[in-house]
N, C-alpha and C positions, 0 to 999 in steps of 0.2 A: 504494500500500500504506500502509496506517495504521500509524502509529508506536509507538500500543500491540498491535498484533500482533506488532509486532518485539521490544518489550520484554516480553511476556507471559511469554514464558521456554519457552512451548509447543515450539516448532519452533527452536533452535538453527541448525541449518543453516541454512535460512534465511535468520537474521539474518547469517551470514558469508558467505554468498551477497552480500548485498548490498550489505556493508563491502566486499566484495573486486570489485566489481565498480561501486563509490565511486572506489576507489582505481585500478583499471585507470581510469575514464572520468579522472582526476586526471594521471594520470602521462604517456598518449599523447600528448596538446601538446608537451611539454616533453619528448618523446624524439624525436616527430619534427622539432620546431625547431631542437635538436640534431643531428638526421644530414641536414639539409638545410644549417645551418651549419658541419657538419665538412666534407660537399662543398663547397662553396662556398670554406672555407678550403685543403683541400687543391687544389684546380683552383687559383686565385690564386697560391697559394706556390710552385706549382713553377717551376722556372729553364727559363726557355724557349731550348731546343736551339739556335735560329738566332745568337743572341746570345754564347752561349759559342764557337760556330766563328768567329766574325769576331773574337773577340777572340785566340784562338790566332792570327790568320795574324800 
């Protein structure tokens, strides 16, 4: 799509059609390198069960 059709001012929609859809293709990296890195933290950080029963005896 040519950039003076987006700024022609014709079709509105459109042009936020395609800022919003800039900004989706922007942000999905960076939300799923995020919930791949909060699994990854959560699995690590927990206290593993075997450990705390040997300490108790």
């Amino acid at each position: 799509m040519c950039r003076a059709v987006l700024e022609s001012g014709e079709d509105q929609n459109m042009a936020e059609g395609i800022n919003d859809g800039i900004v989706f293709l922007m942000a999905v990296p960076y939300i799923l390198v995020g919930t791949i890195g909060f699994i990854i933290y959560r699995k690590f950080s927990r206290p593993d069960k075997s450990e705390n029963t040997e300490q108790n005896l």
